[in-house]
PDB file with SEQRES, HELIX, SHEET and CRYST1 records, atoms N, CA, C and O in Angstrom:
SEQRES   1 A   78  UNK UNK UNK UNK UNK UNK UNK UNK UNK UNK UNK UNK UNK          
SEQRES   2 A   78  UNK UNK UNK UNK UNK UNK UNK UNK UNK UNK UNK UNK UNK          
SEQRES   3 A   78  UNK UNK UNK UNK UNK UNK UNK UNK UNK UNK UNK UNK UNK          
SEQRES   4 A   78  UNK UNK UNK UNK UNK UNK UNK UNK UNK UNK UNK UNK UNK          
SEQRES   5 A   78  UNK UNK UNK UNK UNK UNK UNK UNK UNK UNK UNK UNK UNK          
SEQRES   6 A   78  UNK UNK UNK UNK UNK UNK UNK UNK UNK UNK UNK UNK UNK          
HELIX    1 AA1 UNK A    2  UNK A    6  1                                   5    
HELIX    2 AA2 UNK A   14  UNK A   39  1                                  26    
HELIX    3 AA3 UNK A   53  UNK A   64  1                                  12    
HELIX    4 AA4 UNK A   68  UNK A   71  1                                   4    
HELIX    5 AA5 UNK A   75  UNK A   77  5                                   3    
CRYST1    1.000    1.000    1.000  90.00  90.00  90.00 P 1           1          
ATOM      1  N   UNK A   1      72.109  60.443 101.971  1.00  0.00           N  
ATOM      2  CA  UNK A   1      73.195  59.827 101.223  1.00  0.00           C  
ATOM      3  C   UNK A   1      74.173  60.896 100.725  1.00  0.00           C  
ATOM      4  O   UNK A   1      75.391  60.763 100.842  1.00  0.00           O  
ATOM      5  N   UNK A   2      73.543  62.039 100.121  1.00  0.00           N  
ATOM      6  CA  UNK A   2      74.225  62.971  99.572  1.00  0.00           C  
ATOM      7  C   UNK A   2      75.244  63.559 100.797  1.00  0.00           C  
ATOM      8  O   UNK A   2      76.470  63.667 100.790  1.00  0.00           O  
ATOM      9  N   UNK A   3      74.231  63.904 101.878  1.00  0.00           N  
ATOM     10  CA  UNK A   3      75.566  64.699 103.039  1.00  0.00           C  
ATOM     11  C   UNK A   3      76.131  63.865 103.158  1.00  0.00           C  
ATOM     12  O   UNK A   3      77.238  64.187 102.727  1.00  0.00           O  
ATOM     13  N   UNK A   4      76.190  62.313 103.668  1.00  0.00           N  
ATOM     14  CA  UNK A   4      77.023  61.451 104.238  1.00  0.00           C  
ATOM     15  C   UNK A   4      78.228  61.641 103.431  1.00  0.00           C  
ATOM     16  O   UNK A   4      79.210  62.004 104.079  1.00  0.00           O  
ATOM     17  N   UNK A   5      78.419  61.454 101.939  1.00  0.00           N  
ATOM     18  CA  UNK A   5      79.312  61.540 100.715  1.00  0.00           C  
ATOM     19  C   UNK A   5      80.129  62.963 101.022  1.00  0.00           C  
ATOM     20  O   UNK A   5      81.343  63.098 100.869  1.00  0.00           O  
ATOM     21  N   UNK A   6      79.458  63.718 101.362  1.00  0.00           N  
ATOM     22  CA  UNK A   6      79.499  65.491 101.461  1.00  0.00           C  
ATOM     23  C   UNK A   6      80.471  65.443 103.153  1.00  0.00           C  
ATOM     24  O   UNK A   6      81.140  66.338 103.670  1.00  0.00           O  
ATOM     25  N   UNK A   7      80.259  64.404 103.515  1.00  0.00           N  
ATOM     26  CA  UNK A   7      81.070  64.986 105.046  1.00  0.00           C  
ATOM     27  C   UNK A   7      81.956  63.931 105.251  1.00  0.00           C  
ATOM     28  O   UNK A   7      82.714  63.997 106.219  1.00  0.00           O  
ATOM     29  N   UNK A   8      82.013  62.311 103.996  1.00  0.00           N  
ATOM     30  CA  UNK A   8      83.257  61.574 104.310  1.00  0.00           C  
ATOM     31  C   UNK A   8      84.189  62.563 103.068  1.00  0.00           C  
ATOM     32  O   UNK A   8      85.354  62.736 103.428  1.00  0.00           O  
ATOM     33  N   UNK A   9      83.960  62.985 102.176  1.00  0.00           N  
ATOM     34  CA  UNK A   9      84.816  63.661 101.587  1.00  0.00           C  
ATOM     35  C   UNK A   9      85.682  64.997 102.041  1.00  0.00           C  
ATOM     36  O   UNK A   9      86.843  65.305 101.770  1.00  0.00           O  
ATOM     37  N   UNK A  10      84.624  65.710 102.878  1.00  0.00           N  
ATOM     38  CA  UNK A  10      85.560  66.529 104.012  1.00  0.00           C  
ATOM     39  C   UNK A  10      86.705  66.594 104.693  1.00  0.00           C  
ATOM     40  O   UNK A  10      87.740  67.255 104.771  1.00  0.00           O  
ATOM     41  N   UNK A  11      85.801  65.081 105.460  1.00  0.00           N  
ATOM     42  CA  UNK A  11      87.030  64.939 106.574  1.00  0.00           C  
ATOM     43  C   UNK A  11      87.635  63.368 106.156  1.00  0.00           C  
ATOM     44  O   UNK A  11      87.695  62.345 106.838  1.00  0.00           O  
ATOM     45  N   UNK A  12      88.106  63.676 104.551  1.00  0.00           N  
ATOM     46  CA  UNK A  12      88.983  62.036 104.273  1.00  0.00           C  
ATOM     47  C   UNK A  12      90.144  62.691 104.285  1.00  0.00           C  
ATOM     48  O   UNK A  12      90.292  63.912 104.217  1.00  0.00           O  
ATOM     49  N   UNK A  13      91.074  61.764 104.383  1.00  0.00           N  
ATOM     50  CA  UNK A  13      92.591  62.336 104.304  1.00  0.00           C  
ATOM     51  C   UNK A  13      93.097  61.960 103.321  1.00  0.00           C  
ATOM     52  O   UNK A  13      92.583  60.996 102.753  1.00  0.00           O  
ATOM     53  N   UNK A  14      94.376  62.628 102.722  1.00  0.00           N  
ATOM     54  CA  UNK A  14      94.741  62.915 101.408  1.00  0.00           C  
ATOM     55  C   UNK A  14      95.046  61.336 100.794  1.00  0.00           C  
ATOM     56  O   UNK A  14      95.332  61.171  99.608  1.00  0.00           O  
ATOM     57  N   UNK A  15      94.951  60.301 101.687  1.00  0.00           N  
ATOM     58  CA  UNK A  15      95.669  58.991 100.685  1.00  0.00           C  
ATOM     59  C   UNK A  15      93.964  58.841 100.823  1.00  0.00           C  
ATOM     60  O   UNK A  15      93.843  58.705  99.606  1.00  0.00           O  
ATOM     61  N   UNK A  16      92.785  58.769 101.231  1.00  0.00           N  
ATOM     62  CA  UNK A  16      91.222  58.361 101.171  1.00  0.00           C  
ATOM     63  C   UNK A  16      90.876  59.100  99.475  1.00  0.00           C  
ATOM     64  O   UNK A  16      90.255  58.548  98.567  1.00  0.00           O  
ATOM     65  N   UNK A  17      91.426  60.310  99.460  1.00  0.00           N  
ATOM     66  CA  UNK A  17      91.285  60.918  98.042  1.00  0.00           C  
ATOM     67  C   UNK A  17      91.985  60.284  97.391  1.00  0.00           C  
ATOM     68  O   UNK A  17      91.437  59.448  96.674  1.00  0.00           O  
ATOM     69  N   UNK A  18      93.163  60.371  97.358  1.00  0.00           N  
ATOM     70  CA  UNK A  18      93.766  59.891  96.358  1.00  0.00           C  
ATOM     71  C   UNK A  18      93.717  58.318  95.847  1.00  0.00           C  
ATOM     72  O   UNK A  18      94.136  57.959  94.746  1.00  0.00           O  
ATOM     73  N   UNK A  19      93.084  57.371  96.917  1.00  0.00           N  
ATOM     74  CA  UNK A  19      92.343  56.313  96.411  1.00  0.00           C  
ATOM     75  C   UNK A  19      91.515  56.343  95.395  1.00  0.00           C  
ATOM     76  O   UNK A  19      91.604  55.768  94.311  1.00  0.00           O  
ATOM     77  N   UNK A  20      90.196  57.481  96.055  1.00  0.00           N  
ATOM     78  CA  UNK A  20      89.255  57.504  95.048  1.00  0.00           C  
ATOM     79  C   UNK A  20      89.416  57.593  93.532  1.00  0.00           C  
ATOM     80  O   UNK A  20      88.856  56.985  92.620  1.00  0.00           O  
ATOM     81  N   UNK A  21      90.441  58.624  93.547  1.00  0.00           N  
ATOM     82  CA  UNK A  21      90.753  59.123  91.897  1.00  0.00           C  
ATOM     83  C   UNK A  21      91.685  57.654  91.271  1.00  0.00           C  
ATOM     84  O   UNK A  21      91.847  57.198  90.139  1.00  0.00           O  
ATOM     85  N   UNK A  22      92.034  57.348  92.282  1.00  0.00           N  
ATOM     86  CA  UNK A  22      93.113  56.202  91.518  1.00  0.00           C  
ATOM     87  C   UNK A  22      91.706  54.864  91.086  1.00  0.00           C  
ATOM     88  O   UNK A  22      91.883  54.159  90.093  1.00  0.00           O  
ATOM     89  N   UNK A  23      90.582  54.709  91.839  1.00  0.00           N  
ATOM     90  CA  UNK A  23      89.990  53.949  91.820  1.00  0.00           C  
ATOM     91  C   UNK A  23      89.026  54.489  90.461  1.00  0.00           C  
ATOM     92  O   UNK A  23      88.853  53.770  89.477  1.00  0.00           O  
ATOM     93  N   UNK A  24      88.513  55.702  90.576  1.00  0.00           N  
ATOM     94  CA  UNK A  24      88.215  56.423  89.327  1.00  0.00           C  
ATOM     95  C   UNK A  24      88.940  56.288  87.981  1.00  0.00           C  
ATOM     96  O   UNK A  24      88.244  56.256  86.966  1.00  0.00           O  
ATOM     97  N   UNK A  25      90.244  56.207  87.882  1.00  0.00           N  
ATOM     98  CA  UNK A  25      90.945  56.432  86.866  1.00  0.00           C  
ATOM     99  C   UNK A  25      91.110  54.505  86.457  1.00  0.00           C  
ATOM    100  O   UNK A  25      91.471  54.328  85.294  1.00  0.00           O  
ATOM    101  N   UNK A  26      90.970  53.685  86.967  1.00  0.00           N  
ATOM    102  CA  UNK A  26      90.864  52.677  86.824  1.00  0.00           C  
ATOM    103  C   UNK A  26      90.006  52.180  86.408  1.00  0.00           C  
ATOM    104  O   UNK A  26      90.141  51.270  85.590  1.00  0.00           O  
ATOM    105  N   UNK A  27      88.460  52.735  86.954  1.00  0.00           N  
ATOM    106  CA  UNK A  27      87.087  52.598  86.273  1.00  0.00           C  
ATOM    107  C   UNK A  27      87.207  52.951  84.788  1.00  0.00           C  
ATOM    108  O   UNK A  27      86.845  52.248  83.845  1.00  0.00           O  
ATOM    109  N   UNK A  28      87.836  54.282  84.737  1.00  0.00           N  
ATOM    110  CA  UNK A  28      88.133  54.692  83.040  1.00  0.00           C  
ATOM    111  C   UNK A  28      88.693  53.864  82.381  1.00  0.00           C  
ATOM    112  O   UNK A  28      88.371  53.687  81.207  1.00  0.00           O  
ATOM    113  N   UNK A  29      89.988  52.923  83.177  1.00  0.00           N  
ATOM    114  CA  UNK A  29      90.614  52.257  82.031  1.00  0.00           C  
ATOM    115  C   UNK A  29      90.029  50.986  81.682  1.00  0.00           C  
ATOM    116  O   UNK A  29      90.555  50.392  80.741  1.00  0.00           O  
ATOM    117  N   UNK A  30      88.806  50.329  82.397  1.00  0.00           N  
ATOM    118  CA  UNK A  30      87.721  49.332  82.147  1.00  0.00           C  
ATOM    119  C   UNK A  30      86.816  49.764  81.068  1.00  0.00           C  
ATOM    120  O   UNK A  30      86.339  49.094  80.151  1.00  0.00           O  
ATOM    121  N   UNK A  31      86.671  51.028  81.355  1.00  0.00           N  
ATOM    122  CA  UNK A  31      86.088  51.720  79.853  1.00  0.00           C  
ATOM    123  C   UNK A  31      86.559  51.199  78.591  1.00  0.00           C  
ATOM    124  O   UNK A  31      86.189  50.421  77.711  1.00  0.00           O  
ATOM    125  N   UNK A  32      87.587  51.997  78.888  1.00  0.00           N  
ATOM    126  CA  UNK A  32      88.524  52.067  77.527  1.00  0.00           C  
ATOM    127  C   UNK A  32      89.154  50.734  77.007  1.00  0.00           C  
ATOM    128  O   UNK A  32      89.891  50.585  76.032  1.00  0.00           O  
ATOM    129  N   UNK A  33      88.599  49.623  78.056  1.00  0.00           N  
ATOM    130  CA  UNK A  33      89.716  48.173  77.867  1.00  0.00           C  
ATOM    131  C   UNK A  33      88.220  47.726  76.926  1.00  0.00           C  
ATOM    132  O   UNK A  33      88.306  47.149  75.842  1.00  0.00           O  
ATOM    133  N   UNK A  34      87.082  48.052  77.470  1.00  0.00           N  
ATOM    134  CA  UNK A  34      85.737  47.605  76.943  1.00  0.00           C  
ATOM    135  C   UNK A  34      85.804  47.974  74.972  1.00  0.00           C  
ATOM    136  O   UNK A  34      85.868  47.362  73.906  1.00  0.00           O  
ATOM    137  N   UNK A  35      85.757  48.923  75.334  1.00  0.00           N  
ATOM    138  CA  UNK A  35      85.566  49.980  73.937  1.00  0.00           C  
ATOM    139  C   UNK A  35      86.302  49.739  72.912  1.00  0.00           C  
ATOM    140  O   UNK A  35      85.840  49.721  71.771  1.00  0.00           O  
ATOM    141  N   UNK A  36      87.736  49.490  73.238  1.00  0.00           N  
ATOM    142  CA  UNK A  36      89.105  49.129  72.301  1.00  0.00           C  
ATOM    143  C   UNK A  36      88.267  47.668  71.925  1.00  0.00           C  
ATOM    144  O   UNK A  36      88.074  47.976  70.749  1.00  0.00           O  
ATOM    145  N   UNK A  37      87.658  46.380  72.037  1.00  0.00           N  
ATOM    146  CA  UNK A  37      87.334  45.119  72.432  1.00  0.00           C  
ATOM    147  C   UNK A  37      85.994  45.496  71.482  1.00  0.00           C  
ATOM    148  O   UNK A  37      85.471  44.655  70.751  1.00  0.00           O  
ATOM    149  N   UNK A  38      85.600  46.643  71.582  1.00  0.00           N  
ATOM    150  CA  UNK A  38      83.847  46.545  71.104  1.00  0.00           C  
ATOM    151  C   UNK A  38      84.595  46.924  69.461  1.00  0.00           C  
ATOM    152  O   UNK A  38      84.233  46.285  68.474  1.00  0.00           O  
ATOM    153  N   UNK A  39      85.872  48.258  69.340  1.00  0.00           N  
ATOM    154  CA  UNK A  39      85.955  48.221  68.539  1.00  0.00           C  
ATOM    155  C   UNK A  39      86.465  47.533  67.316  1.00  0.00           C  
ATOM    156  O   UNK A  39      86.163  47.627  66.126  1.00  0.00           O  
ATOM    157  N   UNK A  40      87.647  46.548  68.213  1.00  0.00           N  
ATOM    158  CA  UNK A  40      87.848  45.451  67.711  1.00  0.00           C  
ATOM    159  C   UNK A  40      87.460  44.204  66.929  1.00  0.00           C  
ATOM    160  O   UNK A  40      88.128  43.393  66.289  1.00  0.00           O  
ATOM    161  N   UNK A  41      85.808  44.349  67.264  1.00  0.00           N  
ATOM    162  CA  UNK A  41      85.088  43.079  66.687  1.00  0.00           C  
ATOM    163  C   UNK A  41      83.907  43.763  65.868  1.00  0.00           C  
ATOM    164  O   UNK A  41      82.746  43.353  65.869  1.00  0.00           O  
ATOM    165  N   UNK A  42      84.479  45.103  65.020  1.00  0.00           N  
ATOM    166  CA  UNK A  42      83.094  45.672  64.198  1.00  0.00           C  
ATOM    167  C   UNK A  42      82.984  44.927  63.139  1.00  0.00           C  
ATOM    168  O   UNK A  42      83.719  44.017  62.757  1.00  0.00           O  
ATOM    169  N   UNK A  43      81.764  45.472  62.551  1.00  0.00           N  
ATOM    170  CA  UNK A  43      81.431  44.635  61.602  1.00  0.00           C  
ATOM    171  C   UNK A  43      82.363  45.332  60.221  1.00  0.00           C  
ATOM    172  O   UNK A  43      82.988  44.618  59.436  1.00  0.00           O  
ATOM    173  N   UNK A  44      82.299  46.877  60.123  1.00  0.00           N  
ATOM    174  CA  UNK A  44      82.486  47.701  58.970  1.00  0.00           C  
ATOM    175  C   UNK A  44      83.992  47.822  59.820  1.00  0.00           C  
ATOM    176  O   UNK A  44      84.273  48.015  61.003  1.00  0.00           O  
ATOM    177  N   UNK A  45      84.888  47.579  58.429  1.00  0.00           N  
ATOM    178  CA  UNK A  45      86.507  47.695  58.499  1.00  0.00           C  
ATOM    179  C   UNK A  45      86.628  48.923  58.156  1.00  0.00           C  
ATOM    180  O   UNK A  45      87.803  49.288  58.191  1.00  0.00           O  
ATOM    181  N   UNK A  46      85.851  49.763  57.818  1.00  0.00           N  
ATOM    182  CA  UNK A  46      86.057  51.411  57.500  1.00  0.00           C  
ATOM    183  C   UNK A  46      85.707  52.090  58.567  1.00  0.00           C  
ATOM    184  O   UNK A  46      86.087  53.257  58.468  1.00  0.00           O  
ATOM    185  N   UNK A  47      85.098  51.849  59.632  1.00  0.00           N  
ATOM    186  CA  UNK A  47      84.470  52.181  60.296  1.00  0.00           C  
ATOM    187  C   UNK A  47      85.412  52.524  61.629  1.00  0.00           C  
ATOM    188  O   UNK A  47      84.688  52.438  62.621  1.00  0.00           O  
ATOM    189  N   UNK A  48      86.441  52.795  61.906  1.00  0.00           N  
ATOM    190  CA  UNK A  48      87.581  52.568  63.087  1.00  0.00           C  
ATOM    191  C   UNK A  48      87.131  53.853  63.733  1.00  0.00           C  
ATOM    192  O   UNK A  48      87.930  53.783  64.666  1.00  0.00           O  
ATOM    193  N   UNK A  49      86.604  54.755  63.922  1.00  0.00           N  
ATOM    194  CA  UNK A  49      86.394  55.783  65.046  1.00  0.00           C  
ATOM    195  C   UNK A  49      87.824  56.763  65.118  1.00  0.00           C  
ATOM    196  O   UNK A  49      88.547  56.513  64.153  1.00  0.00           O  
ATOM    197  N   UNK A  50      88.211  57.475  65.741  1.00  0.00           N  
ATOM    198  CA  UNK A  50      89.368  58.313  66.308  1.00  0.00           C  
ATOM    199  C   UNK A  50      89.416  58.415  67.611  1.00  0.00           C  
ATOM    200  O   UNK A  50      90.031  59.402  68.014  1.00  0.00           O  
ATOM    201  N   UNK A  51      88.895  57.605  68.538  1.00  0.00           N  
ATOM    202  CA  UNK A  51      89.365  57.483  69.653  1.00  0.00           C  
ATOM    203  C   UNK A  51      90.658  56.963  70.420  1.00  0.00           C  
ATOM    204  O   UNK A  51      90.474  55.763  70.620  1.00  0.00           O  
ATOM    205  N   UNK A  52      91.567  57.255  70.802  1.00  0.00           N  
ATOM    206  CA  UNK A  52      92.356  55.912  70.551  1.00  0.00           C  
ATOM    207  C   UNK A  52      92.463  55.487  72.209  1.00  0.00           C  
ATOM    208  O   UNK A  52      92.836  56.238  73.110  1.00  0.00           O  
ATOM    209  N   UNK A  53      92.035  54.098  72.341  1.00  0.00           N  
ATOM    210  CA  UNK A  53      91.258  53.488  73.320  1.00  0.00           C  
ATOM    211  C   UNK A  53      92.932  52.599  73.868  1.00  0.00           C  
ATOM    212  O   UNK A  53      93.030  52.348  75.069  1.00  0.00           O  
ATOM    213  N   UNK A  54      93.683  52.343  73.268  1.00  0.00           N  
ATOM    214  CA  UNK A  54      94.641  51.630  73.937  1.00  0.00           C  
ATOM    215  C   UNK A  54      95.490  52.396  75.101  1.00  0.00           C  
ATOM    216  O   UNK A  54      95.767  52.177  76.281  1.00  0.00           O  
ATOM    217  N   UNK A  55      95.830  53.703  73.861  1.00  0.00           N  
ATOM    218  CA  UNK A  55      96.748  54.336  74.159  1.00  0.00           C  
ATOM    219  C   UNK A  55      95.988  54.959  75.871  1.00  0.00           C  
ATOM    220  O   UNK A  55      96.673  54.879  76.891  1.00  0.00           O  
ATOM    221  N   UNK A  56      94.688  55.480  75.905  1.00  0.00           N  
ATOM    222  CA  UNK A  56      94.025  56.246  76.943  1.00  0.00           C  
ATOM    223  C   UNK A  56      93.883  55.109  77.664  1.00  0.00           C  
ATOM    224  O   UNK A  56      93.511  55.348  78.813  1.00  0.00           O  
ATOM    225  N   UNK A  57      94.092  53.580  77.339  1.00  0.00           N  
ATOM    226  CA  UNK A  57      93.636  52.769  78.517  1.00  0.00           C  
ATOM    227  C   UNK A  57      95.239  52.536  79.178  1.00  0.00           C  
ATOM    228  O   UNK A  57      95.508  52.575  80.379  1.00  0.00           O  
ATOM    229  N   UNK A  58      95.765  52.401  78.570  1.00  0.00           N  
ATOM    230  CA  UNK A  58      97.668  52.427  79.101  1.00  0.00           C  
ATOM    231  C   UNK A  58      97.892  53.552  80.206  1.00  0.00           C  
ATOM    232  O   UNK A  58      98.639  53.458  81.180  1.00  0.00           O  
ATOM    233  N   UNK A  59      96.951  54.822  79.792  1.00  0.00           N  
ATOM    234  CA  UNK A  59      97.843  56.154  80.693  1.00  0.00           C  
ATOM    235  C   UNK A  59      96.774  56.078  82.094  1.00  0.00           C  
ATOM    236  O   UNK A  59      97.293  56.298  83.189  1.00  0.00           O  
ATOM    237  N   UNK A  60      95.287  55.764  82.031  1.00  0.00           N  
ATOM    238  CA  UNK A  60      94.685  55.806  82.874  1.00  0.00           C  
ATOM    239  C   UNK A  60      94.933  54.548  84.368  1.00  0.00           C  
ATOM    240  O   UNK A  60      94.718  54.683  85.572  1.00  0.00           O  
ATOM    241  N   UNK A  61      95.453  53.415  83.574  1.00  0.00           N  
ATOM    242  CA  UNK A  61      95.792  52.335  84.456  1.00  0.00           C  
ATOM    243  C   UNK A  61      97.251  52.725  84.952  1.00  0.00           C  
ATOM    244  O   UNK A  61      97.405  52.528  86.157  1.00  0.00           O  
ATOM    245  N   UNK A  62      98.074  53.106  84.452  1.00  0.00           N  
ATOM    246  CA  UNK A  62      99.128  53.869  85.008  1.00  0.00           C  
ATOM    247  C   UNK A  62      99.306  55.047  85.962  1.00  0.00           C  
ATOM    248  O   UNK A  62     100.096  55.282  86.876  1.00  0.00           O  
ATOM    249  N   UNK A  63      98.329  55.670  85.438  1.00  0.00           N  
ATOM    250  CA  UNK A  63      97.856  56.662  86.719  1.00  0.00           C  
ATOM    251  C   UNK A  63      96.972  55.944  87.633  1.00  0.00           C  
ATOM    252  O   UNK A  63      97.596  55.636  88.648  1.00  0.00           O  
ATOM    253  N   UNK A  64      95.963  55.627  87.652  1.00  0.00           N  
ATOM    254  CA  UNK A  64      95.330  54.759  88.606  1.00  0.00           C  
ATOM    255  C   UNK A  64      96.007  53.793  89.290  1.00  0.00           C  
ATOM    256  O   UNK A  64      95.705  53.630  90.472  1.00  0.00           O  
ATOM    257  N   UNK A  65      96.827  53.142  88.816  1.00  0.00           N  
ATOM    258  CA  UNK A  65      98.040  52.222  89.937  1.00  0.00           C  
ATOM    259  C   UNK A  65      99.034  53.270  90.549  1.00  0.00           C  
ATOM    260  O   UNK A  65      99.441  53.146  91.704  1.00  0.00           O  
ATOM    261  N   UNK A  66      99.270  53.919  90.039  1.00  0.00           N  
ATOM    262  CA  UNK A  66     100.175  55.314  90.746  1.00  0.00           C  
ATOM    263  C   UNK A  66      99.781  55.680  91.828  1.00  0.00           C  
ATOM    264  O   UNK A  66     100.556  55.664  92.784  1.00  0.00           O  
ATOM    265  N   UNK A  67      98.431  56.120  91.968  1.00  0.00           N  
ATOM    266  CA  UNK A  67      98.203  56.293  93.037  1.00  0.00           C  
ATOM    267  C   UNK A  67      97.492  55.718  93.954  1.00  0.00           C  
ATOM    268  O   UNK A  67      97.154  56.139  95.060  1.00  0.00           O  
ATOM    269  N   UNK A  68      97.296  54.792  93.466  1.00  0.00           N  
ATOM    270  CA  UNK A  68      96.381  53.858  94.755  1.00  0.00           C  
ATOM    271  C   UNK A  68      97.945  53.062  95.378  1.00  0.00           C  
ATOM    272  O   UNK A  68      97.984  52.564  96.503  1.00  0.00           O  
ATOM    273  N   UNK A  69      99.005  53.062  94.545  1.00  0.00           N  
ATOM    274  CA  UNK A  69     100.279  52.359  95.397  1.00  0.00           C  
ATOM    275  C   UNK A  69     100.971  53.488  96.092  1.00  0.00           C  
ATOM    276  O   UNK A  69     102.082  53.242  96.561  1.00  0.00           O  
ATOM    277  N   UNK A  70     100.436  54.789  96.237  1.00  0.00           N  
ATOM    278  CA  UNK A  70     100.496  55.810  96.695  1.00  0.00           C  
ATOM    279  C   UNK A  70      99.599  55.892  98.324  1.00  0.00           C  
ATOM    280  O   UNK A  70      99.997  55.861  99.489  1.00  0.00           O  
ATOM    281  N   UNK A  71      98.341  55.997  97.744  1.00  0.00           N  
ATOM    282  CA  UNK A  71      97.564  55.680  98.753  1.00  0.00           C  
ATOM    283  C   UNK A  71      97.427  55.286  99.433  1.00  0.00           C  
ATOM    284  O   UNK A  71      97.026  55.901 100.421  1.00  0.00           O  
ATOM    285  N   UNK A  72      97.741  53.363  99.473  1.00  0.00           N  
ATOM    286  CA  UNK A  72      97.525  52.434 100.501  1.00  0.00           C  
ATOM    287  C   UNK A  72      98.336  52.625 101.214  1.00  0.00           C  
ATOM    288  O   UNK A  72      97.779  52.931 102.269  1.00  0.00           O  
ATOM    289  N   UNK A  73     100.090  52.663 101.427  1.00  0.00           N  
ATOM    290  CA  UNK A  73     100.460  52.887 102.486  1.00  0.00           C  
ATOM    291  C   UNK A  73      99.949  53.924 103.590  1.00  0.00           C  
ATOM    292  O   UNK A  73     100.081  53.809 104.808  1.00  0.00           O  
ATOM    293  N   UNK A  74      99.331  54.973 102.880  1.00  0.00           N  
ATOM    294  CA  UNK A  74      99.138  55.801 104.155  1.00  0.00           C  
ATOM    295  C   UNK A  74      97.536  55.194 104.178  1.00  0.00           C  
ATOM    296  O   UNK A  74      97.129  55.937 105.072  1.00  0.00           O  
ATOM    297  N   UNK A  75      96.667  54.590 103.917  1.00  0.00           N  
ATOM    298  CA  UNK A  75      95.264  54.048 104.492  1.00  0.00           C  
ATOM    299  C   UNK A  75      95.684  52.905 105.355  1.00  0.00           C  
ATOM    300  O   UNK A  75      95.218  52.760 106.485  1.00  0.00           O  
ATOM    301  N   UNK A  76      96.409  52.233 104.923  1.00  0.00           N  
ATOM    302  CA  UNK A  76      96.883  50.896 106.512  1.00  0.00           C  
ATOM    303  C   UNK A  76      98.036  52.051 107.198  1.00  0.00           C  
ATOM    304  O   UNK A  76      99.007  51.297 107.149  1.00  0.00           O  
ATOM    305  N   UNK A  77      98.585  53.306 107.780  1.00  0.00           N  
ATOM    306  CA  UNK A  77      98.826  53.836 108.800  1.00  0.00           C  
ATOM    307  C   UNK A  77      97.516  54.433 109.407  1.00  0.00           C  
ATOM    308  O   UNK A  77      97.567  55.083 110.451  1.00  0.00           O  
ATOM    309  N   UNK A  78      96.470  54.234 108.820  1.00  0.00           N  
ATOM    310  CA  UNK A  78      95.358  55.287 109.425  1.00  0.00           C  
ATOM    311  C   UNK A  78      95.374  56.706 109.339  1.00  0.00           C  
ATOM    312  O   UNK A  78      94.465  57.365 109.844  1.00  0.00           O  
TER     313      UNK A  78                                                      
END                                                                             
């Protein structure tokens, strides 16, 4: 499993990467859409954390659509 990962990452071409990270950076902003939502419904109103979960879920889905609308054209040329 590990080489297979180890030799499509080799020989992927630059829009196959740049999917991944866009698909990565999208996973983050499911994070951060989660977390903002968990923090939203605490119990303790003093309790707000310093993360700030909107703002990091705004830049990650922005980058993650960036480049996956980057990407796909060159994955449907092959």
């Amino acid at each position: 499993m590990a080489r297979a990962m180890h030799e499509f990452l080799t020989f992927a071409s630059d829009a196959a990467i740049l999917a991944l990270w866009g698909g990565g950076f999208l996973l983050l902003a499911g994070f951060a859409l989660l977390m903002e939502r968990r923090r939203l419904k605490r119990a303790s109103l003093h309790g707000v954390g310093w993360v700030p979960w909107t703002g990091l879920f705004l830049t990650c889905v922005v980058v993650g659509g960036g480049l996956l609308a980057v990407a796909v054209p060159g994955m449907l040329q092959g």
